[in-house]
DRENPATOR-564135 format. One record per atom (N, C-alpha, C, CB): x, z, y negated. Coordinates in steps of 0.001 Angstrom, whole numbers, plus 500000, padded with zeros to 6 digits. Atoms other than C-alpha are relative to their C-alpha. Glycine has a CB too. Example, Ala and Ser with C-alpha at 12.3 -4.5 7.8 and 13.67 -1.06 7.14 Angstrom:
2
500890500000501190512300507800504500500900500000498800499008501246499973499180499940501190513670507140501060499230500730498910500414498585499538
This chain:
263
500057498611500421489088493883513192499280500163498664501398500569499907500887499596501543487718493240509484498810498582499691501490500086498276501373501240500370485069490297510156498965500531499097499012499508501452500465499879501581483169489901507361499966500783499199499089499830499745499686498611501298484810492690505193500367498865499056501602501508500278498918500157500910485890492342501720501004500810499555499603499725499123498859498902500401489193493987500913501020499782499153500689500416501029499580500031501069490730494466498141501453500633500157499061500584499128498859499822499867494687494574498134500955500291498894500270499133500579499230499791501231496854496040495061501315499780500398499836501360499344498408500368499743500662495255494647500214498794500910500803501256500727500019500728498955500581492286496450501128499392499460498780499234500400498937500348500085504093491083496111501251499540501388500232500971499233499456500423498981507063490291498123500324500761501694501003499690499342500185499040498683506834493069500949498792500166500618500329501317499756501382499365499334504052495008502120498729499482499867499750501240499563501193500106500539501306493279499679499786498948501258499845499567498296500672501410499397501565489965501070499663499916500899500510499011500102500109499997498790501712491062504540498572500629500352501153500645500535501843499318500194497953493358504065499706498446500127499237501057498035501038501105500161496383490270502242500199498871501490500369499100498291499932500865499157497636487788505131499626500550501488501261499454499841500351499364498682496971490115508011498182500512499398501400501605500506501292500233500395493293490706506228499447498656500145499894500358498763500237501931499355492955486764506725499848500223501059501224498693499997500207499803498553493695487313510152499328500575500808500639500270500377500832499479499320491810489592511084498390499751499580500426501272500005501495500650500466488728487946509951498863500350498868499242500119501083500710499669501241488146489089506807498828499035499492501026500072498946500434501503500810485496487205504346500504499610499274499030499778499394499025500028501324487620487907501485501166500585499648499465500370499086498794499616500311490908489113500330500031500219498463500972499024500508499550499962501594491286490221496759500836500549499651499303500410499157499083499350500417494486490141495272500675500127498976500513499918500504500009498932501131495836492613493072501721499799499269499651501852500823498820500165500917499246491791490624499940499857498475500631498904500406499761500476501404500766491651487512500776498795499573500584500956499386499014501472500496503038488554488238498834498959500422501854499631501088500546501166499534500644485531488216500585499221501021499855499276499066499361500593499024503516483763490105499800500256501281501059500116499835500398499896498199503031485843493170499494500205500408500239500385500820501018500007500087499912486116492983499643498461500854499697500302498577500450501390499556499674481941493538500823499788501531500484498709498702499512500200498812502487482244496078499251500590501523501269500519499770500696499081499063500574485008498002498395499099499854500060501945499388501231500830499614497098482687497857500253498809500908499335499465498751499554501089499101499120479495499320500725501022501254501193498774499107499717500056498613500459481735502219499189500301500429500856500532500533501336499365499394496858483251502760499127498671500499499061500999498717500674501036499636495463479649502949500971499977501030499710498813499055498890500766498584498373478581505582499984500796501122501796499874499690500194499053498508497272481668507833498629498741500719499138502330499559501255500631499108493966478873508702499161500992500235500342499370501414500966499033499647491894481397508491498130499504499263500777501616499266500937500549500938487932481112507061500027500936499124498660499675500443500112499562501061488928483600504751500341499488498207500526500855500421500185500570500830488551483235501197501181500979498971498442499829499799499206498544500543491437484828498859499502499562498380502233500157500348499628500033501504490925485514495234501256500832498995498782500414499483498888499915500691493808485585492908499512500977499015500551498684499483500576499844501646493474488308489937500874500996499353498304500606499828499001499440500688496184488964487556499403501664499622500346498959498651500028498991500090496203492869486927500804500632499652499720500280500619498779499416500418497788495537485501499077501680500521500606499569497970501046499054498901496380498928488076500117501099498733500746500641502044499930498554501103496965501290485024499524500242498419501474500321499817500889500343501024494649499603482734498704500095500205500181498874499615501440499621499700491233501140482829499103498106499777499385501584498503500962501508500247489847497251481443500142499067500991500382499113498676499671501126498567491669495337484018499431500121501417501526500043500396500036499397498948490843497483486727498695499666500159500425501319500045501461500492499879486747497092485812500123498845500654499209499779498695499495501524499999487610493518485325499703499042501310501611500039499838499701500714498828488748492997488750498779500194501260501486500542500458500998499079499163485995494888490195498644498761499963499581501877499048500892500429500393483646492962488465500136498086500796500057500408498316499557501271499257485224489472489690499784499750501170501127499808500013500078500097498875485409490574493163498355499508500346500541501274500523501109499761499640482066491628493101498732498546499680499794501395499261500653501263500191480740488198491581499991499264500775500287499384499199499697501169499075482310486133494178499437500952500880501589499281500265500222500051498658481590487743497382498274501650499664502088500472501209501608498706500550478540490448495853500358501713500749497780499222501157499640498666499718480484493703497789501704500461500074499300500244501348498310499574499495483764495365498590499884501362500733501242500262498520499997499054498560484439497130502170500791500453499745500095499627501391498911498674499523487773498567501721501106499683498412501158499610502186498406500111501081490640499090499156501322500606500701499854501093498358498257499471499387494550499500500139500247499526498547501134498994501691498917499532501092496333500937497468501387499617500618499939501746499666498595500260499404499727499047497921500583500051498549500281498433500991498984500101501330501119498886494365500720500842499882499529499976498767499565498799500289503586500950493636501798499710499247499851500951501575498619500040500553506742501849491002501568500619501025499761500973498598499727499232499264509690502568493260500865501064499111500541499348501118499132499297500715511670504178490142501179499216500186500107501409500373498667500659499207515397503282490043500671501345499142500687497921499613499457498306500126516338507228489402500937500532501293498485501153499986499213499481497973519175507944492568500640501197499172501765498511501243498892498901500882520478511827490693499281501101501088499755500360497739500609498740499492519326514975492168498728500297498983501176501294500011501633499670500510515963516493490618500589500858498442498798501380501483499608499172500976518244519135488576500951498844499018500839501410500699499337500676501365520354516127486777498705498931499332501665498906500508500863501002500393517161513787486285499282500152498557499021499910501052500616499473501711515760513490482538498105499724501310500548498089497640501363499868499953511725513971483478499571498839499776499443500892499194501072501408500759510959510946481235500146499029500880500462499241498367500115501016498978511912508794484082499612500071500862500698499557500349501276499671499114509323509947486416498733499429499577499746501462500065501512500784500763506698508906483692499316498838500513500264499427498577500869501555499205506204505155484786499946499808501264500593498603499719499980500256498529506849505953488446498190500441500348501419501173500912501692499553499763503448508548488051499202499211499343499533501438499505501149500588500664501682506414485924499549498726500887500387499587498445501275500663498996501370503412488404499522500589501827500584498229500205500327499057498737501846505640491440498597500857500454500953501019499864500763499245500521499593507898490515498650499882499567500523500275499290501310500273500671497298507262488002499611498665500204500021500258498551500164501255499781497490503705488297499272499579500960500949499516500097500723499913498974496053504153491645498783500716500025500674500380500810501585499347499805493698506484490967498898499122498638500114502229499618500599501366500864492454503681487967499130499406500963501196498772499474500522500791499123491466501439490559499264500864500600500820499278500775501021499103499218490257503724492758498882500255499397500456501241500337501145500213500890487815504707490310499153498884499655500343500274499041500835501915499921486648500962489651499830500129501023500765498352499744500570499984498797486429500916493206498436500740500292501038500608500759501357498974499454483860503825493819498672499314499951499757501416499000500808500262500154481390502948492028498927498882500563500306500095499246500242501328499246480782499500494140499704500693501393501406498802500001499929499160498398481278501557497232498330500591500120501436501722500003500875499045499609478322503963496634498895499353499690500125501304499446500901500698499319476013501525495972499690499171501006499737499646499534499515500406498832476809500232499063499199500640500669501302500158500310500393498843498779476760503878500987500339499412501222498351500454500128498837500580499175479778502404502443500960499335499689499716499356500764498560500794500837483481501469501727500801501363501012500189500051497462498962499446500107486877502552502876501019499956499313500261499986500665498323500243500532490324503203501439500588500824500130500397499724498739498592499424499520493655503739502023501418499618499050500244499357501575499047499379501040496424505087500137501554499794500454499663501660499841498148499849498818500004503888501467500924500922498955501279497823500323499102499824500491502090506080501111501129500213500426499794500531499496498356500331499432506253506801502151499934501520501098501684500065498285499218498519499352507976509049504852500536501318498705501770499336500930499423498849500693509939510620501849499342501079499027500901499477499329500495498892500550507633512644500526499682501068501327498692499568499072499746498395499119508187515103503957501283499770500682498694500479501368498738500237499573511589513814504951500771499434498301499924498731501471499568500342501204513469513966501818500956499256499551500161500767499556498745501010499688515921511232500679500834500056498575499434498202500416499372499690501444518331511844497704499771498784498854501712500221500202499907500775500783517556510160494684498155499290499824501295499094500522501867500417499911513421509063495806499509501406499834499238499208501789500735499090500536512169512622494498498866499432498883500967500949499455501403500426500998510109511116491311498960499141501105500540498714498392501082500408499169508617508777493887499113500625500960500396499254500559500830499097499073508261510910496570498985500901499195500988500964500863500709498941500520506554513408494110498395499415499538500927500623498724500956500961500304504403510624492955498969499663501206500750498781499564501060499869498491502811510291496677500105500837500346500051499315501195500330498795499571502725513324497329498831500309499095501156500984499971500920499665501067500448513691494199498735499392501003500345499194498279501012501051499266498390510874495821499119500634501120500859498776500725499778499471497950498390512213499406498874501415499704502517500842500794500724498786500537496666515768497762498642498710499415501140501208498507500930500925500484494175512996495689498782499880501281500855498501499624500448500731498685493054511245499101499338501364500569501391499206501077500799498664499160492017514659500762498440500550499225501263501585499938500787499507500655489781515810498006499240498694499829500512500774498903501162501527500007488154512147497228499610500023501682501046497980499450500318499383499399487712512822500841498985500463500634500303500340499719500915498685500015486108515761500732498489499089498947501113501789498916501094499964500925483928514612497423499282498091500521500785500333497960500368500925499938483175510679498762499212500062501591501077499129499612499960500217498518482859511329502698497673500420499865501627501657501199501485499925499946478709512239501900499334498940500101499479500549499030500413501228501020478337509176499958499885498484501071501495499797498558499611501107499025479677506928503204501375499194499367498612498882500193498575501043500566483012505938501868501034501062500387500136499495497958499304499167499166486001507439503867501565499441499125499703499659501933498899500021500795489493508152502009501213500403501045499795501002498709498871499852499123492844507702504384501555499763499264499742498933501187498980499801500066496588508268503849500959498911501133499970501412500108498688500520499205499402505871505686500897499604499545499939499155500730498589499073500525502908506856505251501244499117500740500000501993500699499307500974499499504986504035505651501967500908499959499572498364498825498522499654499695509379504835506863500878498419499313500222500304502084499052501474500243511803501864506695499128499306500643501661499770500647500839500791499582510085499068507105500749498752499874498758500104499349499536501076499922511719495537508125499356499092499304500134499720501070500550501213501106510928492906505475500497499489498864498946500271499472499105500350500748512021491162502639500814501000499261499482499230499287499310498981500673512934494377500272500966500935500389499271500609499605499116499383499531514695496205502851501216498828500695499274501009500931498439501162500115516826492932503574500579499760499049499946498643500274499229500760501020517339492045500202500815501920499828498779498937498290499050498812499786518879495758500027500914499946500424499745500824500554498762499720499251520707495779502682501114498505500116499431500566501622498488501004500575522806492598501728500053500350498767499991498171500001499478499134500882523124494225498602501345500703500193499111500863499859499231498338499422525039497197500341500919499083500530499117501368501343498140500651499559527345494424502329500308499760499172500515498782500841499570500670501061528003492553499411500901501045499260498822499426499185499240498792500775528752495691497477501099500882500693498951501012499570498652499599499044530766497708500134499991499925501440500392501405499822498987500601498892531292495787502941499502500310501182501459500510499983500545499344498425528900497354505753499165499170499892499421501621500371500633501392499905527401494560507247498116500405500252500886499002501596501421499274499478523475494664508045499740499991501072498878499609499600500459500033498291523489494727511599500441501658500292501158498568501248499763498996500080525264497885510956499031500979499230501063499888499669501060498729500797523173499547508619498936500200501136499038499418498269501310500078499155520028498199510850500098500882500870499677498767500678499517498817499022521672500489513601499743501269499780501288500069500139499423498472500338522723503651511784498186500315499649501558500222498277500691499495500141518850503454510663499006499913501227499791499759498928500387499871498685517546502773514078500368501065501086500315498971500429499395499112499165519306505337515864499377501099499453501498500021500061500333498929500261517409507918514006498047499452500360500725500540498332501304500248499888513933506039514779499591499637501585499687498877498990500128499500498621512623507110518186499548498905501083498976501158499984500271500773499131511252503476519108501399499114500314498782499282499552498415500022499554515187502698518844500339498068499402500209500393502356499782501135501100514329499896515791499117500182498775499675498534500599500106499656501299513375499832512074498167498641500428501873499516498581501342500422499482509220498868512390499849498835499273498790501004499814500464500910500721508236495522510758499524500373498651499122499446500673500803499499500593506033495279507740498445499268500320500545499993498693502143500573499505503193493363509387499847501201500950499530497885501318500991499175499334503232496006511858499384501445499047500789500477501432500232499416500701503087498330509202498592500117499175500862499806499585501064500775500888500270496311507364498664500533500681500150498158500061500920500014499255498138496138510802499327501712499809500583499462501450499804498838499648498517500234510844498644500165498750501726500708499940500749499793500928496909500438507418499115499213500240500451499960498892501042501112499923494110497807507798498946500360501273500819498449500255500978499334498605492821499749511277499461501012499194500871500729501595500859498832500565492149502822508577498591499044498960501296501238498804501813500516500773489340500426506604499298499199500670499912499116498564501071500694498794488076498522509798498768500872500459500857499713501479501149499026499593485152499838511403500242500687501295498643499258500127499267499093498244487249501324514610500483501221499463501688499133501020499654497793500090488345504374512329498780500103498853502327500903498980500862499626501193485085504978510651499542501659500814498427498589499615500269498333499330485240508567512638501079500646499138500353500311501996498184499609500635488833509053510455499382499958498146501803498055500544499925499618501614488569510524506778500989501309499898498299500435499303499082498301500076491132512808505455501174500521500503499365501004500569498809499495499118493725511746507243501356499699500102499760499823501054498295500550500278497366511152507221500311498957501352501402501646500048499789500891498599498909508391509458501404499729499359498807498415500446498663500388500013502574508117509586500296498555500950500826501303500537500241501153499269503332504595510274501829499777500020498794498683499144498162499983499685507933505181511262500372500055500709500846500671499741499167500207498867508298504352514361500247501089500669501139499454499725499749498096499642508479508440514953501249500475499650499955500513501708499024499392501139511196508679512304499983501386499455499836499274498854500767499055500371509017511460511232498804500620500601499746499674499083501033498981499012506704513546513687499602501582498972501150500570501833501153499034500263503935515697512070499638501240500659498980499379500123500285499300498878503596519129513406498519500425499714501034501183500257
């Protein structure tokens, strides 16, 4: 699906990132470039990208997405090693740790959720472009959550934070789609993988509802009648910067199992 792309992966950590960059291997990328601020999992996420056997090539590159210097930086790196870049997935992201209603929340703790949510993303993005349009060709895609249209108590700063995004993506859009570089939205639900396990033994540990139970109570509301992976999640996003949706700009893709149906 992405033979000889290069694609550039932000947040690459213990969920969603690692599963992009390693499903970009797979699908026959040339390159993988990935995007953190922990060096550590950064090296961990290069040794599982080699162990996919793939002939892709990953580069490691410490980052911080909300630093205009880093962000060049990385641009500039990519672009040394492999001389282009086909797609960007925006995966980084703050999830907050704000659970109050909107009316008890102090504001100031929204700040660092929008700043790498947000701006942090639109940082990169920006480094991105410019590579793109001398190109006059590139995609990217913007993950973002169910709860910014299914609302969940306590994820408001986040949700508000992709929702910001989600408005972003339409208008880059609008202002890139001339240029040959196409701007997509996918809107990840619960997603099966390490972060929503290490959660949900959390929740037994803490009061006592086991995770086969939770897994249920959140399956029973998701219409394929189970909580979706995050590789399949990964694959979902990675079809919006292949060359099978280069007819697709502008567009939202809910990737929840039909947790959430779009009217």
């Amino acid at each position: 699906m992405l033979k000889n792309k290069v694609i550039v992966v932000s947040g690459v950590g213990p969920g969603l990132g690692i599963k992009l960059a390693m499903a970009t291997a797979r699908a026959g990328a040339r390159g993988v470039v990935m995007v953190a601020r922990n060096a550590g999992r950064l090296a961990e996420a290069k040794s599982r990208v080699d162990a996919c056997g793939t002939d892709c090539q990953p580069l490691a590159v410490p980052a911080d997405i909300t630093s205009e210097s880093d962000c060049a930086a990385l641009v500039e790196c990519a672009v040394a090693k492999f001389g282009r870049i086909d797609g960007l997935v925006n995966s980084a992201y703050n999830p907050g740790n704000v659970m109050k209603s909107i009316a008890e929340t102090e504001l100031a703790d929204w700040r660092p959720v929008l700043e790498t949510n947000l701006f942090g993303t639109m940082t990169l993005t920006q480094a991105v472009v410019p590579q793109m349009k001398k190109q006059k060709d590139g995609a990217i895609v913007m993950i973002s959550s169910m709860v910014t249209r299914k609302p969940l108590l306590g994820q408001a700063g986040y949700a508000i934070s992709k929702g910001a995004l989600g408005v972003a993506a339409k208008y880059l859009a609008h202002e890139l789609g001339p240029l040959g570089i196409r701007v997509n939205t996918v809107a990840m639900g619960w997603m099966w993988g390490a972060p929503v396990e290490g959660y949900m033994k959390h929740v037994e540990a803490t009061h006592g509802v086991t995770v086969d139970a939770q897994v249920a109570a959140v399956a029973s509301n998701i219409p394929l009648g189970r909580i979706p992976t995050d590789d399949e999640c990964a694959q979902a996003a990675l079809f919006m910067v292949s060359d099978h949706a280069r007819a697709i700009t502008g567009a939202w893709l809910d990737a929840n199992g039909g947790e959430f149906m779009a009217q």
